[in-house]
N, C-alpha and C positions, 0 to 999 in steps of 0.2 A: 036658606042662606047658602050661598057658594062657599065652594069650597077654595081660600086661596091657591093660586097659579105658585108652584115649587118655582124656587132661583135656584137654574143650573149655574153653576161654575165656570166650569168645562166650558160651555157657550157661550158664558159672557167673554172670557180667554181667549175663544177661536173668536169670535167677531172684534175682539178687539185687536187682535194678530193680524186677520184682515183688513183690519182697519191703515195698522200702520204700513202692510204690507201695498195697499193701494191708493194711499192720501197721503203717507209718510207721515214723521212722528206728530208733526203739526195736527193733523186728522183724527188724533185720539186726544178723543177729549171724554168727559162722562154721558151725557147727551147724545153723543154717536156712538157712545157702545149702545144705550137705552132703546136707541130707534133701531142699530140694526140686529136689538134680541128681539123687537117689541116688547118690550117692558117699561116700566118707569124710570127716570133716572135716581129716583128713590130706589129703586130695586135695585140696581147695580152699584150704590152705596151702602144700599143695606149688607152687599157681598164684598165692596170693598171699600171703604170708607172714604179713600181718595184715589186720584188718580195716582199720585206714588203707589200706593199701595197694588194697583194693578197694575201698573207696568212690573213693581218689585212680583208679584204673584205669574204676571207673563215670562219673566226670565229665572225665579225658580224653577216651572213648568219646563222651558228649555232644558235649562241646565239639567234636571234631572235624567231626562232622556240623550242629553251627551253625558252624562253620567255614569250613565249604564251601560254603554260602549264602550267608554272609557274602561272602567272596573270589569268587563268582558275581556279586554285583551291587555290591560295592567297587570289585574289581581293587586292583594292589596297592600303588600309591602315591595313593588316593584325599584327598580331603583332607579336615579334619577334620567338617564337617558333610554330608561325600557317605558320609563311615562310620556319621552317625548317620540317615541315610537308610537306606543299606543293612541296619543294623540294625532299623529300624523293620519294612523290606520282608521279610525275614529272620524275623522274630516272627509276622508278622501270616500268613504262606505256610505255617508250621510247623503239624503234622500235630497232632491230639491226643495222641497216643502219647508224641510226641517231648517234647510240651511238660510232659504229668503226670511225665515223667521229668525233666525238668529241675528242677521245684516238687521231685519226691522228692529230687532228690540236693540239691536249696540246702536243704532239711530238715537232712535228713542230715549235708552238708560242715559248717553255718551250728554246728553242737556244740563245735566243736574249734579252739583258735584258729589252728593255722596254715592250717586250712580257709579258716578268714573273714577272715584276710590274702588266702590266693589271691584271694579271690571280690573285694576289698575294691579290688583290684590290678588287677582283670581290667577292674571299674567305672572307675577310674582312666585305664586303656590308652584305654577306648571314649570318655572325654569331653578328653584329652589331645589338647592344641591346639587345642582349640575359643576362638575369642576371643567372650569375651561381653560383650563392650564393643560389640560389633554385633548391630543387630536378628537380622541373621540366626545371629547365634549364640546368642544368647537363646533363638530359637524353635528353634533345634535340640536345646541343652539340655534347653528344655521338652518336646521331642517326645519327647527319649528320657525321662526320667522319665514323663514320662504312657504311656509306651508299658511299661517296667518295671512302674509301679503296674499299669495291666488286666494283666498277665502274674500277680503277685503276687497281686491278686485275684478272678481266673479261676481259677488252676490250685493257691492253696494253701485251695480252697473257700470262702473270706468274700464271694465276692459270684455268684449266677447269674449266667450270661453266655453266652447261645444263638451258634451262630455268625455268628447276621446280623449279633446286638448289637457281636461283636467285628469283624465286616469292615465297620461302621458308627463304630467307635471308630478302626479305623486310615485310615477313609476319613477321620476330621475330623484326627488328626494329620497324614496326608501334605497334608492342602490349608493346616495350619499350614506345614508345612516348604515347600511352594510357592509362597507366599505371597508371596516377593520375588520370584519367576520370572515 
């Protein structure tokens, strides 16, 4: 008797990343993660029971690896505009890989509305406690929107962007955020 074929995770996750990354979110369906692990579509059920459940499992997977960039140059009672620094420094250090994966899943998440409450929630958490009654909250504010918008559009195609353009776009945001130092 054989021995059943292990379902990697990890696998079904990167072909489905790829998936949305080169069909766009319409292109991930369960059937097209199955064919590009060669597996069953039962098997990719068996790991995640619906397609919510995989995209939600593809953008924990994200997050947690901006996560840990994050908490690299936050630490963890940071205060509200040393989070929107870190996040600035956080964006601008991300690899291309990680970043097209990110543009594919806010594609993807951005369909469904309990998706774009998470997403809605997550924007919320990063600007929470910022007082904007002070310059330096303003310009923190401003950083991270202008840091969002080049991420937005660099990585959902509406605008070229080489990577001097973009380490020249976070060089003029971090000398806003430095501004008062």
């Amino acid at each position: 008797m054989a021995r059943p074929r292990k379902i990697d995770r990890d696998q079904i996750l990167d072909a489905a990343e790829t998936l949305v990354r080169s069909r766009g979110a319409a292109g991930l369906t369960i059937d097209a993660v199955a064919r590009a692990c060669g597996i069953t579509k039962g098997g990719v059920q068996y790991s995640f029971a619906t397609k919510d459940a995989l995209i939600d499992a593809m953008f924990a997977r994200w997050d947690r690896e901006y996560d840990r960039r994050f908490e690299a140059r936050a630490g963890a009672d940071a205060a509200p505009p040393e989070r929107i620094r870190a996040h600035v420094h956080a964006m601008q250090e991300i690899d291309e890989v990680s970043m097209t994966k990110a543009a594919s899943l806010m594609a993807a998440l951005l369909q469904t509305p309990e998706h774009l409450a998470s997403t809605r929630a997550w924007y919320a958490a990063r600007l929470a406690g910022l007082d904007t009654t002070t310059p330096e909250g303003r310009r923190a504010r401003l950083a991270f929107l202008a840091c969002e918008g080049a991420f937005m559009l660099r990585y959902l195609r509406f605008m070229e962007m080489d990577d001097a353009e973009w380490q020249a776009i976070f060089a003029d945001i971090t000398a806003m955020l430095d501004e008062d130092l």
